[in-house]
VOLUMLUM-840106 format. One line per 4 residues: number of its first residue (from 1); their letters; for each residue y, x, z negated of N, C-alpha, C. Coordinates in Angstrom, 1 decimal. Layout:
# VOLUMLUM-840106
NUM	A	Y/X/Z/Y/X/Z/Y/X/Z  ...
# end
This chain:
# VOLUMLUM-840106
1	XXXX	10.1/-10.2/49.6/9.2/-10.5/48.5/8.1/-9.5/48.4  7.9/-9.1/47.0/6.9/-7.8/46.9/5.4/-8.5/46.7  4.5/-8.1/47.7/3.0/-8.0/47.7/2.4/-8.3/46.4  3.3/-7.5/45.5/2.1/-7.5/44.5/3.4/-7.8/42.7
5	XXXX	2.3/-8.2/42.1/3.2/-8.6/40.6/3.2/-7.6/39.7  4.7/-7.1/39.4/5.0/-6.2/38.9/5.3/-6.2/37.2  4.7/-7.1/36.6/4.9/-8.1/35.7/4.3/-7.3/34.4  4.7/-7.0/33.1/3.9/-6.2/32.0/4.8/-7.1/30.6
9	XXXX	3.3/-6.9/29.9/3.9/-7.9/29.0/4.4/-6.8/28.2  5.3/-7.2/26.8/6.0/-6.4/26.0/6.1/-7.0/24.4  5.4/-6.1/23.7/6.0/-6.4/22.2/6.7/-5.6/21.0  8.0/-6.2/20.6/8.6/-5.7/19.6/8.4/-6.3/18.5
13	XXXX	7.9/-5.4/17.3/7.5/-5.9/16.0/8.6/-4.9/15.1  9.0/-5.8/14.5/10.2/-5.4/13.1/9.5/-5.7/11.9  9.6/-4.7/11.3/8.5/-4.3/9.9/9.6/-4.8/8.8  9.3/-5.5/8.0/10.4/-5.7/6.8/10.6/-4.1/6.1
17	XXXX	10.0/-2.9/6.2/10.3/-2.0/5.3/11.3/-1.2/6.5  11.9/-2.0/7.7/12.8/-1.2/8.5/12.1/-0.7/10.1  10.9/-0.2/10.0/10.3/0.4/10.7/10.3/-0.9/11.9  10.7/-0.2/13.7/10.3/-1.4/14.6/9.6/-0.6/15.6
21	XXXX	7.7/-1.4/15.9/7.5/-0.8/16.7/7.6/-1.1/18.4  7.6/-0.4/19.2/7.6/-1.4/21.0/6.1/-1.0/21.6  5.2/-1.9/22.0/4.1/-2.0/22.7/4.4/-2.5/24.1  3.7/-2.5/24.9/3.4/-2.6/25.9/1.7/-3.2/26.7
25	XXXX	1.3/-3.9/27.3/0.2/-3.7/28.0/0.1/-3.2/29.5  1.3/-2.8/29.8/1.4/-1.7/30.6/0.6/-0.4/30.8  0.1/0.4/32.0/-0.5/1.8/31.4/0.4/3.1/31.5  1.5/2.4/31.8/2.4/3.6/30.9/3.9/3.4/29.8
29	XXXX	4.4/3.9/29.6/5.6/3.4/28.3/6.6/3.3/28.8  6.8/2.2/28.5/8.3/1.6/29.2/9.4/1.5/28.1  10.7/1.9/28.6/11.7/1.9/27.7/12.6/0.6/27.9  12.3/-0.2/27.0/13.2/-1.2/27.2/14.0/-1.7/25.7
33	XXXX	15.7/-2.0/26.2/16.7/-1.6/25.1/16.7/-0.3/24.4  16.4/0.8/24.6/16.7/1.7/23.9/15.2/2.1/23.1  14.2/0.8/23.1/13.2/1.2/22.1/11.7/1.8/23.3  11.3/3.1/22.7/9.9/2.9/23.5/8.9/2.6/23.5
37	XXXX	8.6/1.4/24.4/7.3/0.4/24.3/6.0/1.4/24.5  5.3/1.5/23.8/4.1/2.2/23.9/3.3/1.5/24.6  2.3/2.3/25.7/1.2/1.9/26.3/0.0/1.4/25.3  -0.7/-0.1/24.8/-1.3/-0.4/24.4/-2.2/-1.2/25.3
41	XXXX	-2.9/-0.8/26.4/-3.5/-1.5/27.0/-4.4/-3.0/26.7  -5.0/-2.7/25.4/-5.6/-3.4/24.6/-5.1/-4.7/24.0  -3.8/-4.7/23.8/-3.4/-5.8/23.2/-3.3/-6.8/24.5  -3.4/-8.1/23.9/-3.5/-9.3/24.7/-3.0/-10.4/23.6
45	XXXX	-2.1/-11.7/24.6/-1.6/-12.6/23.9/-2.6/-13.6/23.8  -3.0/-14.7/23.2/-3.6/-16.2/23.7/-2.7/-16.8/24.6  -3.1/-18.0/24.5/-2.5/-18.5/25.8/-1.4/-19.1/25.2  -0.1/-19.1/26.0/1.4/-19.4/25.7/1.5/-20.9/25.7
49	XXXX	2.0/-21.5/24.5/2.4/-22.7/25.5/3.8/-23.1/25.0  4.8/-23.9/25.8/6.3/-23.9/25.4/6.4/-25.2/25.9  7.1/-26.5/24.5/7.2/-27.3/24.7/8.3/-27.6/23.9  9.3/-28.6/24.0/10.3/-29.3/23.3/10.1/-29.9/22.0
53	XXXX	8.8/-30.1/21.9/8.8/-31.0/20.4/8.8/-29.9/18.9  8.8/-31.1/17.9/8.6/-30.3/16.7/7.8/-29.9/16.1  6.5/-29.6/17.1/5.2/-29.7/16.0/5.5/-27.9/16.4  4.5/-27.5/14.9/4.6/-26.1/14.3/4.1/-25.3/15.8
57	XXXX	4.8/-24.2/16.5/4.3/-23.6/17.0/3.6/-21.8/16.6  2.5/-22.0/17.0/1.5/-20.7/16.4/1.3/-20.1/17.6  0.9/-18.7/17.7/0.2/-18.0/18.3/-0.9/-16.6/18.3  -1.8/-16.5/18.9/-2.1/-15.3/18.4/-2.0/-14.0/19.1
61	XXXX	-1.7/-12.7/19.1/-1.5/-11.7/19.3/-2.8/-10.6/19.1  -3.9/-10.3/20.0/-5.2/-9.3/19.5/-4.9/-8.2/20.3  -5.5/-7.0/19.5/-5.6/-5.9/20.0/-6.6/-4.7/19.5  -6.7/-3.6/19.9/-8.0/-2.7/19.8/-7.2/-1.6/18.6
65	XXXX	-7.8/-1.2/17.4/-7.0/0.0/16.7/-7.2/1.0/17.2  -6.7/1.1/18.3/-6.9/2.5/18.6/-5.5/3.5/18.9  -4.2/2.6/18.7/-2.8/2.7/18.7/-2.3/3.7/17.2  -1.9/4.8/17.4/-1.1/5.1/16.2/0.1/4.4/15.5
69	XXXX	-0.1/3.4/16.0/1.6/2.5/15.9/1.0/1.6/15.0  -0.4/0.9/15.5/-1.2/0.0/14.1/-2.5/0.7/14.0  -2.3/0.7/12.8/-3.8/1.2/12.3/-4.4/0.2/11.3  -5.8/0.0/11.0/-6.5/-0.2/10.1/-5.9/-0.3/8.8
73	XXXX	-5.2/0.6/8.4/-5.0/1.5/7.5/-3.8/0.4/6.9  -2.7/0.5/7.8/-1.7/0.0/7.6/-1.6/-1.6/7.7  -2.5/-2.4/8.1/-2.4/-3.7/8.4/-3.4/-3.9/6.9  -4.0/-3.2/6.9/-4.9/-3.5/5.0/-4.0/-3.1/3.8
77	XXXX	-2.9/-2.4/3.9/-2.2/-2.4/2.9/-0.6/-3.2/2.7  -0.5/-4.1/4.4/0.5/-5.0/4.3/1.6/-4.5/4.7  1.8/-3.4/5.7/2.7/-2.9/6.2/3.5/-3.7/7.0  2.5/-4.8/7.3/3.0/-5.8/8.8/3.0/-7.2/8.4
81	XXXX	2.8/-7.3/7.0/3.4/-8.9/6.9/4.4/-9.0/6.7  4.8/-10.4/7.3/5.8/-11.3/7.5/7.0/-10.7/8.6  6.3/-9.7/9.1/7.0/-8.5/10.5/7.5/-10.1/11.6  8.5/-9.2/12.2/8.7/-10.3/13.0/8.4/-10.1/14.9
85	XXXX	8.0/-10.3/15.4/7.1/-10.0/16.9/8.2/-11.1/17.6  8.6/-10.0/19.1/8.7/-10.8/20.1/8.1/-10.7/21.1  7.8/-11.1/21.7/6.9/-11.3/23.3/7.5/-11.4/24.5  7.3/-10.8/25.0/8.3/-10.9/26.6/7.8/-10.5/27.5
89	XXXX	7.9/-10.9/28.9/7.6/-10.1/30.1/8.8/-9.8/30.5  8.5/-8.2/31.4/9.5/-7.6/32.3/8.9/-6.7/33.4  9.6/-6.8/34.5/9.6/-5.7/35.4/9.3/-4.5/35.3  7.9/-4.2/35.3/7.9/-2.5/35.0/8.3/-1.5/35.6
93	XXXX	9.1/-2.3/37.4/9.4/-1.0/38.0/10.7/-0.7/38.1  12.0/-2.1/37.4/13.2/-1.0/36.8/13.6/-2.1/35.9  13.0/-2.4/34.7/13.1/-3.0/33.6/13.5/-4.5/33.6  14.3/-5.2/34.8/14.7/-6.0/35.3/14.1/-7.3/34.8
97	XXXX	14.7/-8.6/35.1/13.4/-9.9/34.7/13.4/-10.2/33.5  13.4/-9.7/32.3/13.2/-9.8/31.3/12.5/-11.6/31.3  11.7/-11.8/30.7/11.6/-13.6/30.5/10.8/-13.7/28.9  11.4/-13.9/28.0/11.2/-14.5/26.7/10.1/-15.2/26.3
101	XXXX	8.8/-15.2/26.0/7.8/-15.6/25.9/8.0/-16.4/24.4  7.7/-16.0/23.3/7.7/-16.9/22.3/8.4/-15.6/20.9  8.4/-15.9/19.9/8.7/-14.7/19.2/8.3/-15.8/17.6  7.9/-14.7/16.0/7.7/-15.1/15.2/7.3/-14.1/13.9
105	XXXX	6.6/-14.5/13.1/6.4/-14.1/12.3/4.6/-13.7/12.1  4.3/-12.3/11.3/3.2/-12.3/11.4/3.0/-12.9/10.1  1.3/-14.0/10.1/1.0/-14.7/9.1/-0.4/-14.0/9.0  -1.5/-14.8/8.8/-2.8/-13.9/8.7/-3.1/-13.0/9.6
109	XXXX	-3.9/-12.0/9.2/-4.2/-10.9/10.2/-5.9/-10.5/9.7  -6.9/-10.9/10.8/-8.2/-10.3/10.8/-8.4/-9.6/11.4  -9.5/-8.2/10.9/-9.7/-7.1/11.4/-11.4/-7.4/11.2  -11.7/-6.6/12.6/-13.1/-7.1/13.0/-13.8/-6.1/14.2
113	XXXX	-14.5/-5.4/13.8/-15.3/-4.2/15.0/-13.9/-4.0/15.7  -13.5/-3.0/14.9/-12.0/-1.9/15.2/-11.2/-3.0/16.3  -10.7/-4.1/16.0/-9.9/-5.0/16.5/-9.4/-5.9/15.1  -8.3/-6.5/16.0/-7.4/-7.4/14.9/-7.3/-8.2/15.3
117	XXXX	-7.1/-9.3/15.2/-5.9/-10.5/15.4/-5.1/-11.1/14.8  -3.8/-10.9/14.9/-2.5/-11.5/13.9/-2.1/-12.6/14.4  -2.1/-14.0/13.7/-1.1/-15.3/14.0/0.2/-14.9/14.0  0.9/-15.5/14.8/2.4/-15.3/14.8/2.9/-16.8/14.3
121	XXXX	3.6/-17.2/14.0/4.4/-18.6/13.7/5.6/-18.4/14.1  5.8/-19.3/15.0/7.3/-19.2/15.4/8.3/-20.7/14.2  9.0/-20.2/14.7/10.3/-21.6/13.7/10.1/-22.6/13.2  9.4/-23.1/14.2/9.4/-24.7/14.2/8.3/-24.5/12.9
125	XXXX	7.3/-23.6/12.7/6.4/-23.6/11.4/7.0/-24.0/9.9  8.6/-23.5/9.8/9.4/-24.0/9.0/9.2/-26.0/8.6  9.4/-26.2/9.2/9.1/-27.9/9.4/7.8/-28.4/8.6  7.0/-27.3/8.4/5.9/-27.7/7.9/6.1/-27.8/5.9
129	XXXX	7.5/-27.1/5.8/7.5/-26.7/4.3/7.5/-28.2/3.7  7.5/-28.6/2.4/7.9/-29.0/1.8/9.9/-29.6/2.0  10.3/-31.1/1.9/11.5/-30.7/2.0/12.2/-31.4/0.8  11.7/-31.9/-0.2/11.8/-32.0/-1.6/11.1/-31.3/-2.7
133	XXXX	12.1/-30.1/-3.6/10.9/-30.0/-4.4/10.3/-30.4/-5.8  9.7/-30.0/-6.1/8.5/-30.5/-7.0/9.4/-29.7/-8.6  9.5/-31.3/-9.6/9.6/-30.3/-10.3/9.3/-29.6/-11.9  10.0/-28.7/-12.1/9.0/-27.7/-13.1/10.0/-27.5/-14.2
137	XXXX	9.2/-27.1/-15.4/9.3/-26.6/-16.2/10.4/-24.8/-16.2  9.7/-24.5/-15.3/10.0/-23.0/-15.0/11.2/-23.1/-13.7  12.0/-21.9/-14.0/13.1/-22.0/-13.0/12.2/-21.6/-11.5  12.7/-22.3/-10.3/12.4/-22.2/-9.0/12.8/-21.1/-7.9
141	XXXX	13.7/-20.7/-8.6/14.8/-19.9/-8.3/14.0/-18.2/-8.2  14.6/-17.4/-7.8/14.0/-16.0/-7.7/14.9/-14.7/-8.2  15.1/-14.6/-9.1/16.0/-13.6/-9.3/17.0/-13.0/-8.8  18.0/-13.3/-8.7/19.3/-12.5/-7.8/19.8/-13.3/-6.4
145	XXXX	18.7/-14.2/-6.2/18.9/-15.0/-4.8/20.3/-15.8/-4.7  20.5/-16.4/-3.7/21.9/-17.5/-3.7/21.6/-18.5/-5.0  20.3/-18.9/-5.3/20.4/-20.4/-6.1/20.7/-19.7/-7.5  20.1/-18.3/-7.8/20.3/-17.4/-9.4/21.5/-17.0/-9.3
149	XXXX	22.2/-16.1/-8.1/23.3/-15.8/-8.4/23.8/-14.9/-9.7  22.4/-13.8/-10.3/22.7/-13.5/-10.8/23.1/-11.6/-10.3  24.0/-11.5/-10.8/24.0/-9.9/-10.1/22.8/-9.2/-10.3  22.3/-7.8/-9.0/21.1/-7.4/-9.7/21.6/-5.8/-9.6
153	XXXX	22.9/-6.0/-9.0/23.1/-4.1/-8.7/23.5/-2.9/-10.1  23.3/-3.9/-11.2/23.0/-3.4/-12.2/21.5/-3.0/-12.9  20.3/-3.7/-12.5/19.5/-4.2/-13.2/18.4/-3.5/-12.1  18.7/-2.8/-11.2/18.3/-1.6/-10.2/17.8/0.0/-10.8
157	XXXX	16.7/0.5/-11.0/16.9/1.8/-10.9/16.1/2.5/-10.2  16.2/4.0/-9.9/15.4/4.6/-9.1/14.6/5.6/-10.4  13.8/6.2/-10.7/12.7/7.1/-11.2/12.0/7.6/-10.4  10.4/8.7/-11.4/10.1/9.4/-10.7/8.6/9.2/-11.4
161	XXXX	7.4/9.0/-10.5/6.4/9.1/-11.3/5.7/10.2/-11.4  5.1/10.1/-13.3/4.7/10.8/-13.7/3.3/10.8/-13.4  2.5/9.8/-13.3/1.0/9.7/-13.0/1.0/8.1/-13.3  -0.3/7.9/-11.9/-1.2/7.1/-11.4/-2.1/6.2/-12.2
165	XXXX	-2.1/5.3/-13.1/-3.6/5.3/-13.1/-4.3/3.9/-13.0  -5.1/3.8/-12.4/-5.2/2.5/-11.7/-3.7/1.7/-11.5  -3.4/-0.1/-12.2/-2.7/-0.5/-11.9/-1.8/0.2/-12.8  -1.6/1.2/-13.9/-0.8/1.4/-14.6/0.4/2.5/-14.4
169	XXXX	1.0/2.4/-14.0/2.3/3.4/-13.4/3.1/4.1/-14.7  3.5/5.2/-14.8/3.6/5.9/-15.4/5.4/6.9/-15.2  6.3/6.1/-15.9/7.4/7.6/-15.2/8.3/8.2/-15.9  9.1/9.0/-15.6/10.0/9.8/-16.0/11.1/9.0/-17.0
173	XXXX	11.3/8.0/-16.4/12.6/7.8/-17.6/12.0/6.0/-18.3  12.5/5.0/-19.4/12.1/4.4/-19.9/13.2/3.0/-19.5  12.7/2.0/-19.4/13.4/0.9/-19.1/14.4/0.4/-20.2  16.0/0.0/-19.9/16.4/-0.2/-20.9/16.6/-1.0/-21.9
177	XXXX	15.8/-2.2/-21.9/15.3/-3.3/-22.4/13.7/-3.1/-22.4  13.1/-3.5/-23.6/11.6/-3.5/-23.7/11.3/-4.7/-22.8  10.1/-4.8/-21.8/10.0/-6.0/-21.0/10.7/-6.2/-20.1  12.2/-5.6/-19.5/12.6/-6.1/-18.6/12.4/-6.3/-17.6
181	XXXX	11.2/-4.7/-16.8/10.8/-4.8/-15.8/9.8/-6.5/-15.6  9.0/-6.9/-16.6/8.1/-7.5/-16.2/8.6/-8.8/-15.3  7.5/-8.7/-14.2/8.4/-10.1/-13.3/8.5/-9.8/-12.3  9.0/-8.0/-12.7/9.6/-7.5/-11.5/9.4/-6.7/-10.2
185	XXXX	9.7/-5.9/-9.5/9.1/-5.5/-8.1/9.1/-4.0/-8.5  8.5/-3.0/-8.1/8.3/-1.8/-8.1/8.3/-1.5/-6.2  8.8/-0.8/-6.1/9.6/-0.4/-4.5/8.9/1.3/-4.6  8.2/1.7/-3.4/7.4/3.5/-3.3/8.8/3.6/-2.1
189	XXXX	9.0/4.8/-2.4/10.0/5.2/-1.3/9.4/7.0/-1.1  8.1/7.2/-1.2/7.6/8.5/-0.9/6.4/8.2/-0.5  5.3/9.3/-0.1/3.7/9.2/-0.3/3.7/8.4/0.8  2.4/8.1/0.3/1.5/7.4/1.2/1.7/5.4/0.7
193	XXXX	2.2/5.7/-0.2/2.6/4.3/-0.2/4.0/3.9/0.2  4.8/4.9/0.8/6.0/4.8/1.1/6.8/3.3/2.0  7.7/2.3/1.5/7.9/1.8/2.5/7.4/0.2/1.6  5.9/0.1/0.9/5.4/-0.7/0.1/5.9/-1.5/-1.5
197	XXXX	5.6/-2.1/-1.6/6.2/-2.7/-3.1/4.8/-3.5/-3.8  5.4/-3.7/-5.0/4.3/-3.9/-5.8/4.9/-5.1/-7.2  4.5/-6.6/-7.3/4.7/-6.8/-8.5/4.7/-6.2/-9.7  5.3/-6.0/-10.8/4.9/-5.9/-12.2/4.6/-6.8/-13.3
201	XXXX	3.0/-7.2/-13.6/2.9/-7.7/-14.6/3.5/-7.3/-16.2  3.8/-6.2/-16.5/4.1/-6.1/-17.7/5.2/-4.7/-17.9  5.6/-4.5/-18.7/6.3/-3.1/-18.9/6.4/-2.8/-20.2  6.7/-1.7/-20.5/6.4/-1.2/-22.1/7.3/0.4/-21.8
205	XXXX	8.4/0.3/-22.3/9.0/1.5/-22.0/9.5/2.0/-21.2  8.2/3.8/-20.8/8.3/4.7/-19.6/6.7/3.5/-18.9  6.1/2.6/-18.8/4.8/2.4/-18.3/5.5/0.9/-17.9  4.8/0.9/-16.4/4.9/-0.3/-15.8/3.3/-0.6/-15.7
209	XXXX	3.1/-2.2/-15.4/1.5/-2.0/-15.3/1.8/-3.2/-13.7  1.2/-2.9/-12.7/1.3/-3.7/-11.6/0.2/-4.7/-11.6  0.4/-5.9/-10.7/-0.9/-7.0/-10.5/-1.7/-6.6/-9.9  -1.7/-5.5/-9.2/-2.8/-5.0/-8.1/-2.6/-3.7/-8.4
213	XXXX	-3.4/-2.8/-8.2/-3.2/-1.2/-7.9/-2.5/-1.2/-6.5  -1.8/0.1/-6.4/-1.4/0.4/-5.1/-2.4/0.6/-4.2  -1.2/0.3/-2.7/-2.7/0.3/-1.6/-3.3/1.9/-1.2  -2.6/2.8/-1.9/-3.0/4.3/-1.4/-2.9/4.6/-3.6
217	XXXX	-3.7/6.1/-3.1/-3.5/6.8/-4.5/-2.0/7.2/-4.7  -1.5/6.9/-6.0/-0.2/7.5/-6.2/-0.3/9.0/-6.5  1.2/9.0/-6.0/1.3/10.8/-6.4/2.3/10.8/-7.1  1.9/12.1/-8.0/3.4/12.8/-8.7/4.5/12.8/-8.4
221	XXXX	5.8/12.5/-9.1/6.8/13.1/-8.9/7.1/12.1/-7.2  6.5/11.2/-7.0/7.2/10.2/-5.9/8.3/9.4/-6.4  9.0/8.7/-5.6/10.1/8.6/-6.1/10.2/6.6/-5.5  10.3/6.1/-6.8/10.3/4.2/-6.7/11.7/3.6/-7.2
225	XXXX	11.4/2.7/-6.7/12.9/2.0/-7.7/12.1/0.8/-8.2  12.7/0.2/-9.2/12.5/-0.9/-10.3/13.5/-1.9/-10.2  13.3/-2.9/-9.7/13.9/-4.3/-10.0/13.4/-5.3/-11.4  14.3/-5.1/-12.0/14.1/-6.2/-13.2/13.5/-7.3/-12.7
229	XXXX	12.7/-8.3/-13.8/12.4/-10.0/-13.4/12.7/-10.9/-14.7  12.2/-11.7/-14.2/12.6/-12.6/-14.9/11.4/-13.6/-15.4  10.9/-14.2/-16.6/10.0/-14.8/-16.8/9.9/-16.2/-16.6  11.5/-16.8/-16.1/11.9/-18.0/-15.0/12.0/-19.2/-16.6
233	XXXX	12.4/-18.8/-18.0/12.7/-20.0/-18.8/13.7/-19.9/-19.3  14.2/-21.1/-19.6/15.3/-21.2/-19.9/15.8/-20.7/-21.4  15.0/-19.7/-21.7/15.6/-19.4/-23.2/15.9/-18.1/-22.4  15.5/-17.6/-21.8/15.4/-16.2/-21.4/16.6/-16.2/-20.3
237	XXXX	16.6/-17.1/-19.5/18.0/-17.4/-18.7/19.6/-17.3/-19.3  19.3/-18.0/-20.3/20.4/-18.3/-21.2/20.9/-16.7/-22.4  19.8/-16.7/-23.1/20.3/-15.4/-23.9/20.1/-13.7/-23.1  19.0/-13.6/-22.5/19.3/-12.2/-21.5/20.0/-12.0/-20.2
241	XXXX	20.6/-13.4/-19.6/21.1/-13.2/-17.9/22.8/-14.0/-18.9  22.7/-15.1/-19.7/23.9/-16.0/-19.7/23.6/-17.1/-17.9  23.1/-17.3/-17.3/22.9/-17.8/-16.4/22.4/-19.8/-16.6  22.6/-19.8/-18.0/22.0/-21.1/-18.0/22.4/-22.3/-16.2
245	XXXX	23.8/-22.2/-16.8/24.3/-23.2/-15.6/23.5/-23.1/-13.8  22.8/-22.1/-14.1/22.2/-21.9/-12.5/20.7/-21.8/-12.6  20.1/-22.2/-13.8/19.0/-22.5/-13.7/18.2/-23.4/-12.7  17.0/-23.4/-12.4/16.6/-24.2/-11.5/15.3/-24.9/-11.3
249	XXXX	15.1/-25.4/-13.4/14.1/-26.4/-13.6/14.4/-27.1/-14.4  13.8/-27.9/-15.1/13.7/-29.0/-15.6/12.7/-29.0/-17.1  13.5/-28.0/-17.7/12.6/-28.1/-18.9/12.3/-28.5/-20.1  13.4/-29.8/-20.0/13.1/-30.9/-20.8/12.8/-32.2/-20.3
253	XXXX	12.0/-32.4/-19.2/11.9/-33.7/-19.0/10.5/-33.5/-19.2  10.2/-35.0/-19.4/9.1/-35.4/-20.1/7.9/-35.0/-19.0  6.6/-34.8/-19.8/5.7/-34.5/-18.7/4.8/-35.9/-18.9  4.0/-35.6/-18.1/2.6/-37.0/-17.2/2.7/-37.6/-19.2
257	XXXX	2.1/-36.5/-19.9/1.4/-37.1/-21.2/1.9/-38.0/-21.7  3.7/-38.4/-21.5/4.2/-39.4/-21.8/3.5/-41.0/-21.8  2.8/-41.0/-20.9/2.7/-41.9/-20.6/1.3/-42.6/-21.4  0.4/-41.9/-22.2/-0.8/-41.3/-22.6/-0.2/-41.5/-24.4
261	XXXX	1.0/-41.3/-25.3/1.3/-41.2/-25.8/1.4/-42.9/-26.9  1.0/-43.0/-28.1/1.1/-44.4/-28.6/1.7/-43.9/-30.0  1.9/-44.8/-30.7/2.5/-44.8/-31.8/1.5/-44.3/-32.8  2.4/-43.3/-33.6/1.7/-42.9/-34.8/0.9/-41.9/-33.8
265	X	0.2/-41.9/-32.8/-0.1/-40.6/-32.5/0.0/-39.3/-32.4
# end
């Protein structure tokens, strides 16, 4: 039996834009599966707790920016939501042990005198949704998904921007329907915003206009792709997708006013 505990905690974070990083609170970098965990002395878990029931399990995850792997920079422009974290201890002195601590998703994240703290939600947070839904006027559905079903590997393109300015994006070639972008996602695959995406409130042509400005200044000649959207009614379902039958609201049933309603009124 060894004197002393050889024990280092370990975290793998998978970025939805691909990118996965490996931490460590080890003080040196440990290679485990192929990935290498970076020395992050700084980072620390709350306290673990693992139980059988179904109530939502949460955790928190803090650490110091002083890591090139998170920065300030990148947790304010959203690089790390909805990332997915596992937690683990292992053997630092031949990787051995492995023991599974909790694993989840990143939900809010505070940044505070060059430190953060990210909630994780593990599975069971699921349980908390809604399990009937509510319903609407407007389809529920999200464009392209299993419940739309509508193809989108047409309705895809890639461009080139021509200039920045605030929320209003600018590019090289012109959308081929007036409006179709609107709805839809704008994807940076260069720069400093590379990796990030962006709603589109409106489109008009060669000009997208986004709901937010990008989290970095755009540059010239970067290179995005365009997802069409959809303004989720059923007039627009039916004559620009043909998709009526997979609609997924309700927008002829009567609303509350009915009830409010009298004769001759």
């Amino acid at each position: 039996m060894s004197a002393l505990v050889t024990l280092a905690w370990c975290w793998r974070i998978e970025r939805r834009d691909g990118v996965t990083i490996g931490l460590t609170g080890h003080d040196r970098d440990l290679v485990v599966d192929g990935l290498v965990h970076r020395a992050a002395p700084g980072m620390t878990p709350s306290a673990i707790v693992r139980t059988d029931g179904l109530e939502a399990a949460t955790m928190d995850a803090s650490g110091a920016l002083t890591s090139d792997a998170i920065t300030e920079v990148d947790l304010l422009a959203g690089r790390f939501d909805g990332a997915r974290v596992t937690l683990f201890a292992i053997d630092w002195t031949d990787g051995s042990g492995r023991v599974d601590l909790g694993e989840g998703t990143i939900g809010a994240v505070e940044i505070r005198d060059a430190a953060f703290t990210a909630e994780l939600a593990g599975a069971t947070a699921a349980l908390e949704r809604p399990v009937v839904e509510q319903t609407s006027a407007e389809c529920r559905a999200e464009l392209g998904d299993r419940r739309c079903r509508v193809a989108l590997a047409g309705r895809r393109r890639f461009a080139r921007v021509i200039a920045v300015d605030g929320q209003v994006v600018t590019l090289d070639t012109a959308e081929p329907t007036p409006g179709a972008c609107a709805g839809g996602r704008l994807r940076w695959f260069g720069g400093a915003n590379g990796g990030l995406e962006g709603a589109v409130a409106r489109s008009d042509g060669a000009t997208v206009t986004l709901r937010m400005p990008p989290a970095f200044a755009g540059e010239p000649d970067t290179l995005v792709e365009l997802v069409e959207g959809c303004d989720k009614s059923i007039a627009t379902c039916a004559a620009r997708f043909g998709n009526a039958a997979n609609f997924r609201g309700e927008p002829y049933l009567p609303g509350i006013d009915l009830l409010t309603r009298y004769p001759g009124g």
